[in-house]
Every structure is written in structure tokens, then in C-alpha cells.
N, C-alpha and C positions, 0 to 999 in steps of 0.2 A: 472562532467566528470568522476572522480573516482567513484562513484555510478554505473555509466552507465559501466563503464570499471570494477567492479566488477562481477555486473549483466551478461554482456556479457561471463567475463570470465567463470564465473557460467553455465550457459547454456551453451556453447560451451563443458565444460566438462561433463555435463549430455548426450549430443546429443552422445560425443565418448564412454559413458560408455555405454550407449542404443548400439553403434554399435557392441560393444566386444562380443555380446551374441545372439542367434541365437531367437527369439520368437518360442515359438511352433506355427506352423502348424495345418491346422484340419484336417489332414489324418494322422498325429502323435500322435494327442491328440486323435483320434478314434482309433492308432493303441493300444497305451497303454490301452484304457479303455476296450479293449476285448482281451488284454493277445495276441493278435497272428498279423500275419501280412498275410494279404492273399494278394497271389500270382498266377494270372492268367501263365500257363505252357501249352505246346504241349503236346496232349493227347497220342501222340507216335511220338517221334524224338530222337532216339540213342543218344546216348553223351551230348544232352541237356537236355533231360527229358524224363523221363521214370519210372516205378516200376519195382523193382526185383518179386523172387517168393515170397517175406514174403508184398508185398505191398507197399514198402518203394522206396519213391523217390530218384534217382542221377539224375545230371547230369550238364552242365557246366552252365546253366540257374539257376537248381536248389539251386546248388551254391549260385549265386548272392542271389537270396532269402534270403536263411539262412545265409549270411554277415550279410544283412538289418535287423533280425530277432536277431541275435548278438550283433550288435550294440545299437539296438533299446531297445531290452528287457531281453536284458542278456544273454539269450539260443536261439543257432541256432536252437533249434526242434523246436520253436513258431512258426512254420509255416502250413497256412492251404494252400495246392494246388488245384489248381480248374483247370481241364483240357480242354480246348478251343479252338476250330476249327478256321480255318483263318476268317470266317464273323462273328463271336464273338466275336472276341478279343478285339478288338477299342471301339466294344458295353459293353461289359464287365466296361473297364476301366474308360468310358464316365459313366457309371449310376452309380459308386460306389460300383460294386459287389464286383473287387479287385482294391486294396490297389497301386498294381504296376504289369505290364506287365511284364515275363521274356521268351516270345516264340519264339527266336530264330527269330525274326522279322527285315525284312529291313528298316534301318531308311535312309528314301526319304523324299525328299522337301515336296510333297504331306500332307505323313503323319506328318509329324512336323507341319504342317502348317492348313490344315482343318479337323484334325478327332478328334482333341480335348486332342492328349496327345503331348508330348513331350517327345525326347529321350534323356535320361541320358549319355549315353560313348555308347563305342563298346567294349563288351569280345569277341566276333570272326570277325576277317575281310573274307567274304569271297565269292564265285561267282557262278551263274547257271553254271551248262553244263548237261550230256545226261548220259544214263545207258541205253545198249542193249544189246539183249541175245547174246554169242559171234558166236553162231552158224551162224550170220547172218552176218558176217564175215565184219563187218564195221566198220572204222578206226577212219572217220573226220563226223559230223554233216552234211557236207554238201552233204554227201551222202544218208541224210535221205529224199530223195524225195517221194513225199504222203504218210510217214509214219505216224499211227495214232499214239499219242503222249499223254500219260495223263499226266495230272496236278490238283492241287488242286484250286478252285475258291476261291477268296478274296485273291492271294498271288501275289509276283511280279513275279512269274514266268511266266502266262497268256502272259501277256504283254510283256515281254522278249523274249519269244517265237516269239510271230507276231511279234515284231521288226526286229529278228536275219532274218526269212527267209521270211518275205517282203523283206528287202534291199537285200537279196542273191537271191530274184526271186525263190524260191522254194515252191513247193506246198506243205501242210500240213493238217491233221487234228486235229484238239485238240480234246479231250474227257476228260471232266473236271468232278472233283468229290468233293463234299462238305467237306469232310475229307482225311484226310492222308491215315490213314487206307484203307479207300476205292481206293484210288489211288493206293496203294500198292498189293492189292489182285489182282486191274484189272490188273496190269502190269505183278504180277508170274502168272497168269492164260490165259494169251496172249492176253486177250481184245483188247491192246498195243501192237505196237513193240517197243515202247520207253517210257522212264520215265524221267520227265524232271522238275529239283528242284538245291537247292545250292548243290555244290559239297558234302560239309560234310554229310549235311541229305542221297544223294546217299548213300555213306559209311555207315552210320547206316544203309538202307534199305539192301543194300546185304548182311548185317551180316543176314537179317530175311528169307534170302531163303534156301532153305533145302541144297540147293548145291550153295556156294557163286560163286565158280570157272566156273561155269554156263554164265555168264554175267559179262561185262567188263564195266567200265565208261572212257568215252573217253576224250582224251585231252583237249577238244573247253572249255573254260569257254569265257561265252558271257555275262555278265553283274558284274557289280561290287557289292556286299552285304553286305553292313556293317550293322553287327547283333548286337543288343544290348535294356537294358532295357529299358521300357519307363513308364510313370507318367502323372495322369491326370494334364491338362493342367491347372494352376493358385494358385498351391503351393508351391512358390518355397523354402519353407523350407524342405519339404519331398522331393525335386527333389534333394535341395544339398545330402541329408543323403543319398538317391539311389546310387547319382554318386560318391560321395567319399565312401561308403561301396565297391563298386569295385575297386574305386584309392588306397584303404588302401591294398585290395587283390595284384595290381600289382608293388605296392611301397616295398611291403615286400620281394617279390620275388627279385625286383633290388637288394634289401640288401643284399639278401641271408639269409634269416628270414622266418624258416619253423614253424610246429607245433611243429616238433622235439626237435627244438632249440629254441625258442621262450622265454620259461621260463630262460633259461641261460643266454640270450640275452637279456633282461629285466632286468636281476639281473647284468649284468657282463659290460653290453657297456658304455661307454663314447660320443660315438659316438650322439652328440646333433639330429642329423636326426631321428637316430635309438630311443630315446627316445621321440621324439615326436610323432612317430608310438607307441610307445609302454605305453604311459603313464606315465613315469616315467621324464617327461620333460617339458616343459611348457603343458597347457593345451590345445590341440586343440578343444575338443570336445565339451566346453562351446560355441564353435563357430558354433556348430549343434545344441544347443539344447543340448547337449550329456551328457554322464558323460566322464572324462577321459580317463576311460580301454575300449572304444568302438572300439577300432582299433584293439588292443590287442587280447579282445576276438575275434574279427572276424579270425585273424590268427592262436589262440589258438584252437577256434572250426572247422575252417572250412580249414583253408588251403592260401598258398598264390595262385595269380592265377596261377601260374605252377605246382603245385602240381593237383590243379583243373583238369586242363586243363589234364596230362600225365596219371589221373586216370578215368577221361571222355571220351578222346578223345585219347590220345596219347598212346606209346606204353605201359601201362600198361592196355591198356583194348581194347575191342573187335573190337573197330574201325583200331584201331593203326595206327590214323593219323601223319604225319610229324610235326613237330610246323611251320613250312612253314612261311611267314610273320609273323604269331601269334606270333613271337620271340619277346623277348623284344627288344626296339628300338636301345640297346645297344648292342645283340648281333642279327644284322642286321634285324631287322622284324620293323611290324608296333608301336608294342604296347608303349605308353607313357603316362605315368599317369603322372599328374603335382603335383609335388613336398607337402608334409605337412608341411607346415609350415605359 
């Protein structure tokens, strides 16, 4: 009985040591042996991805990437971006092109369920409505009767559309286009009297018209979009490291743990929460696979997500969106990352 009551003790503690430490993954173990982490991105969507004029990527997607890139391998510049149209993207992440989806994508039943990835968190909550010229002097959607209406194919917008004015009995035409880009030219070139996608992306697109004051976007949001990363389906060690590489970006922000202050706040806090973000505290990161400073550097190099979010999207750049929901869920919006510890 004591042999056996050994034995079991025995095992029981190897099976809790087994659990304390994350196994590597093989989209882990593939990111390290080629140095980078590829990130399938929107070939042009304002505030989530884009290149400047020297060619370099921002934006709130991009982001998340080089967290993942930080965490994973030290430096958020490990990152190779691949830019991908909405009937690509799913195909992309299914064959192993890239590593993790960051395009501003709606995570629906649908896609969770049969296209072969799964989605990590949401970094923007957000919803369709409409963009029309304002010379045409229209207020509410529901006054877009027969108006032709472009969209891009493979997106939830298609769909959204038929929904909204089936149930309102309103005639329509769609004229759909395989790329953003293309949607975007048909619509300043009048193909369109309307352009119909998430709110935010609208707000990128009129920053690209020569006269933004030109066209208005109108009140109606008709469908709900929660935007956020996704991972091929059936690893879930690379899905944990996805979605806590953006839990660590929105945990820092609760704290009030910028890049600013980071290093101060490292060396100076007591605060046991704050060291478990930062490293200097029990270790989280043996629990991804990680090293310890994988949280750290993600704040160090990249930002928390407010910082992100005010230099992508918010008033310090061209969009100068509201934080609107996007607040953290403590100062009244959606955002809640669950706790490190």
C-alpha cells in the first residue's frame, strides 16, 4: 500500500510538473527556426495596415503582429507582412503561408467554426454602415433606394447589406470588387453612389479622397463586427501566445504601463500584478513556452494597446477616431483582457 501510495504520489507530481510549462507548438517551433513570424495583413485598410512613403508598416493589426514577434523572438521588427485580399485570407492561413491572420477580420460563428482558423480576442469592436457623397444630400440608409452600392467579395459586408434592405424592403444593387483598392476607386470615381464596409475602414477610406469634406458617413451601423486575430485551427499553443501577446498590450494600459515608463516600472513597482507583466515576478511566460521578459518587451517595443490604438486610429493620427467602446472596460467601453496571473 505504501509502494503504491508512493508511486502514485510520484506520478501525480510529474503529471502537475508536465502542466506548469507550455510544450512548444509547431507553428512556434517553425516560427523560431526562420527568425520571423509571418503575418497575413489588409493590402490597404487605414489604421490597421498600411505602408508609409519609406515602405514600412503601421497600424492597429500591425501591432498585434510585432507583440507576437516580441514576445516570440525578441524583436518586434521579425516580422514578414504579406498583404491579402478578403478570398485569400482563410486560404492563406489554412495552407501555412502565414503563421497568424491580423486583417481586421470578423470573427462570426461561420468563420470559427468551418474555415479552418480560429480567433484569438478582438483589438477593435466594431460595425457596417454607409459613405455617400454629401452632395447627394442623404441622411439615413434608408433612403438609399436602387442605389448601386460597392463592396468587396469574401467579406461580411455582402451579406449585411442583403440582410439590412431585404428586411426594410428596399431595392439595391451591389457591385462587388475582389479588392479594397478596387472598391475604393470605383466609389471616388462614381461607378457607386455608395460604399458600404465597417465604420472604421470608412474613416480610413475618406482620409484617401482628395477632398475628405466631399462625403459624409452616415449614422446607421447595421451589423455588429468584432475584429480581431485569428490562427490556424489545431494549435493551441501558438493560439495561447496570439491571444495573450494582445492580453499583455491591454493589461498594460489598465495599469498605466506605457513604453515611457515601463523601464521605471519594472525597476520601481511592488505592485505583484505589475511584476507579473513585467517579469520581475513569478514567471508567466514558462506557461507559453516563453521566456520571462516576453510581456515586457512587447510593451517596451510596441506599446500598450492605447498607445496603439491613439497613434493608429485615434486623435493622434489621420483617422482621429473616438475610443468609443474600444475603451477599456473600466473606463466604460468593451475592452477586457483577463487578468496575468
Amino acid at each position: 500500500m505504501k509502494t503504491t501510495s508512493l508511486l502514485s504520489t510520484a506520478l501525480l507530481g510529474m503529471a502537475v510538473a508536465a502542466g506548469g510549462a507550455a510544450h512548444a507548438g509547431k507553428v512556434l517551433d517553425s516560427v523560431k527556426a526562420k527568425d520571423q513570424v509571418v503575418c497575413g495583413v489588409n493590402t490597404s485598410a487605414p489604421g490597421f495596415s498600411g505602408t508609409d512613403s519609406k515602405g514600412e508598416w503601421h497600424g492597429l493589426d500591425v501591432d498585434v503582429c510585432r507583440a507576437v514577434a516580441a514576445a516570440v523572438l525578441g524583436d518586434a521588427s521579425k516580422v514578414k507582412f504579406v498583404p491579402l485580399n478578403p478570398p485569400q485570407r482563410f486560404t492563406a492561413l489554412q495552407s501555412g503561408e502565414i503563421d497568424m491572420l491580423a486583417r481586421n477580420t470578423t470573427w462570426s460563428l461561420t468563420r470559427d467554426a468551418s474555415v479552418g482558423a480560429v480567433f484569438t480576442a478582438i483589438n477593435y469592436y466594431d460595425g457596417q454602415g454607409f459613405m455617400v457623397p454629401k452632395k447627394f444630400n442623404v441622411s439615413s440608409a434608408k433612403q438609399l433606394k436602387n442605389a448601386e452600392i460597392c463592396l468587396q467579395s469574401g467579406t461580411t459586408s455582402e451579406k449585411n447589406v442583403a440582410d439590412y434592405f431585404n428586411a426594410n424592403g428596399i431595392p439595391y444593387k451591389s457591385v462587388v470588387f475582389d479588392s479594397p483598392e478596387a472598391a475604393h476607386t470605383a466609389f471616388f470615381s462614381g461607378r457607386c453612389q455608395v460604399i458600404s464596409t465597417d465604420m472604421s475602414e470608412l474613416a480610413g477610406i475618406r482620409t484617401q479622397s482628395p477632398n475628405a469634406d466631399d462625403y459624409v458617413i452616415l449614422s446607421d451601423v447595421i451589423s455588429k463586427e468584432p475584429l480581431g486575430p485569428a490562427v490556424r485551427r489545431g494549435d493551441d499553443e501558438w493560439f495561447a501566445i496570439v491571444k495573450w501577446s494582445l492580453f499583455a498590450m491591454q493589461n498594460a494600459e489598465e495599469m498605466g504601463i506605457t513604453q515611457g515608463n515601463v523601464d521605471k516600472t519594472k525597476a520601481d513597482s511592488k505592485d505583484p500584478n505589475v511584476q507579473r507583466l513585467l517579469g520581475t515576478g513569478e514567471d508567466m511566460g514558462k506557461l507559453l513556452g516563453l521566456d520571462k521578459d516576453w510581456s515586457y518587451r512587447i510593451v517596451k517595443q510596441v506599446g500598450n494597446y492605447g498607445e496603439s490604438f491613439d497613434r493608429n486610429m485615434g486623435e493622434n493620427s489621420p483617422l482621429k477616431l473616438p475610443r468609443g467602446v474600444n475603451k477599456l472596460w473600466n473606463d466604460g467601453g468593451l475592452m477586457y483582457a483577463p487578468p496575468i496571473r
